[in-house]
C-alpha positions in Angstrom: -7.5 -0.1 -0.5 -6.5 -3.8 -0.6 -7.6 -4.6 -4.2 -5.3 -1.3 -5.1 -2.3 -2.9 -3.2 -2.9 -5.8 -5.0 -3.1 -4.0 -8.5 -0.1 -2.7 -7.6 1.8 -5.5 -6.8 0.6 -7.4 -9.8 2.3 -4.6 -12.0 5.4 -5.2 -10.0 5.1 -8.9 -10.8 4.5 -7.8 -14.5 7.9 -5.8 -14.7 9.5 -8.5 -13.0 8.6 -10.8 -15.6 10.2 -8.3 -18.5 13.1 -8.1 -16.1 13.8 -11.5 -15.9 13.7 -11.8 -19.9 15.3 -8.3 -20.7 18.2 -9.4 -17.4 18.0 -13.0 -19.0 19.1 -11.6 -23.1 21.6 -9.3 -21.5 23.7 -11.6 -19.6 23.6 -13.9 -22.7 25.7 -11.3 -24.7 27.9 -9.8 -21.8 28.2 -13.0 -19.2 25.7 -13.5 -15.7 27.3 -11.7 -13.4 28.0 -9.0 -15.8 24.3 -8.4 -16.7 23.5 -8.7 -12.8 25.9 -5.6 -12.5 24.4 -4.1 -15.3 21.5 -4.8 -14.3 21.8 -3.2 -10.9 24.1 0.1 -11.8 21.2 0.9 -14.2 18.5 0.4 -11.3 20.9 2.3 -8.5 21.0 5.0 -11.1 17.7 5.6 -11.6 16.7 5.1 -7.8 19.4 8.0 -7.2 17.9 10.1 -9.6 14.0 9.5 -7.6 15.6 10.2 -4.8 16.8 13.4 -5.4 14.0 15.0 -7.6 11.4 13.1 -5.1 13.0 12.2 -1.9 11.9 12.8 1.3 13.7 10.3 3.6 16.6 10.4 5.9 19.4 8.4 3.9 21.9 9.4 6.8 19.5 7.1 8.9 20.9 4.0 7.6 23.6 4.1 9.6 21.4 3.8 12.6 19.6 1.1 11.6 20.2 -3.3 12.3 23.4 -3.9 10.2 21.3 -6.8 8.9 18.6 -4.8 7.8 21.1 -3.6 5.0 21.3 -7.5 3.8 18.0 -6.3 1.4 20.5 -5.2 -1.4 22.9 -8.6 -1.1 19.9 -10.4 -1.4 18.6 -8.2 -4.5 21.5 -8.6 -6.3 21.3 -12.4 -5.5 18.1 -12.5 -7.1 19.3 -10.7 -10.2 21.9 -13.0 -10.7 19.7 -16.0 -10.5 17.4 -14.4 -12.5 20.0 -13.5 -15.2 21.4 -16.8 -14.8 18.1 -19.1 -15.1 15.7 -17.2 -17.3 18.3 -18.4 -20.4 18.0 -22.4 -19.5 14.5 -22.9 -18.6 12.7 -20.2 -19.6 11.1 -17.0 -17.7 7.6 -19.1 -16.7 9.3 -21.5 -14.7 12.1 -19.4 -13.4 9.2 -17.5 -11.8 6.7 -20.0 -10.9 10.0 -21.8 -8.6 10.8 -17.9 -7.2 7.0 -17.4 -6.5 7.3 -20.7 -4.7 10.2 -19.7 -2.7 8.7 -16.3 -1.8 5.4 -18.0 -0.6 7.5 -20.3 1.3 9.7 -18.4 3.5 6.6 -15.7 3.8 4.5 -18.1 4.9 7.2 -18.9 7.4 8.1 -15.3 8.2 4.3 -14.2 8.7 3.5 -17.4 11.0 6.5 -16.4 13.5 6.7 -13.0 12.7 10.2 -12.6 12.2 12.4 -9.8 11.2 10.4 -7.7 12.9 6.8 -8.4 11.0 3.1 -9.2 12.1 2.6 -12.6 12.9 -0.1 -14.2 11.0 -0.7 -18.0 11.2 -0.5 -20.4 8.6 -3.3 -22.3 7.9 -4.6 -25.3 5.9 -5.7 -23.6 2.9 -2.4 -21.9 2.6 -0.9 -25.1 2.9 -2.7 -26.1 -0.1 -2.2 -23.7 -2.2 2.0 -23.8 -1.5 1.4 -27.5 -2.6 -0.4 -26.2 -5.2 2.1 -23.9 -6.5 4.5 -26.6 -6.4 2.7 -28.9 -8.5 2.9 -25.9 -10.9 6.5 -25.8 -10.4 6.9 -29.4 -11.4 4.0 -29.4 -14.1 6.1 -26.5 -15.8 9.3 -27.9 -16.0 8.2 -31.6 -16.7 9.2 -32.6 -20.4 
């Protein structure tokens, strides 16, 4: 069940890495912020359209939730923007290698406290490594 999880996610890293180019050409033509907007009307449409053809939440429940736990979309639409931003001056393999880095990062630091309400899991030495790793990467893409 792991390996499928992982399958899974590596498709959503896939599609993130047309998104950033496809986000990346769009705001070229219409302006960043504009293609982030685009970007995420498009994406709110089509999760609106799941939802009601395959739904089976509560959406009423938000209101009952942490007000923080709302912060998810700010943050998405931060991302987009970046994304839509970046992708045009360096390119979509280093824009992601430096978001990959960031995500492992503040996971890494997330899972070893277990904040926001998650499982703690230590950090270790060989995941240590292989942030240092990734940040080599970072630097080895984007050296000229």
């Amino acid at each position: 069940m792991k390996l499928l999880f992982s399958l899974l996610a590596l498709v959503g890293g896939m599609a993130i890495a047309f998104q950033a180019q496809i986000n990346g050409g769009l705001g070229k033509k219409v302006g960043a912020i504009e293609g982030a907007l685009i970007s995420f009307l498009i994406g709110s449409l089509t999760l609106l359209l799941v939802v009601i053809f395959f739904g089976k939440g509560n959406l009423s429940a938000a209101t009952t939730v942490p007000k923080w736990q709302l912060l998810g979309g700010v943050l998405g639409a931060v991302y987009v923007f970046i994304m839509v931003f970046t992708v045009p001056k360096i390119g979509v393999a280093p824009t992601l290698v430096a978001v990959i880095a960031g995500q492992l990062v503040i996971g890494a630091i997330i899972d070893h406290f277990g904040l926001l309400g998650g499982t703690q899991i230590p950090i270790d030495g060989r995941k240590i490594i292989a942030i240092l790793l990734l940040f080599v990467s970072l630097f080895l893409f984007n050296k000229k």
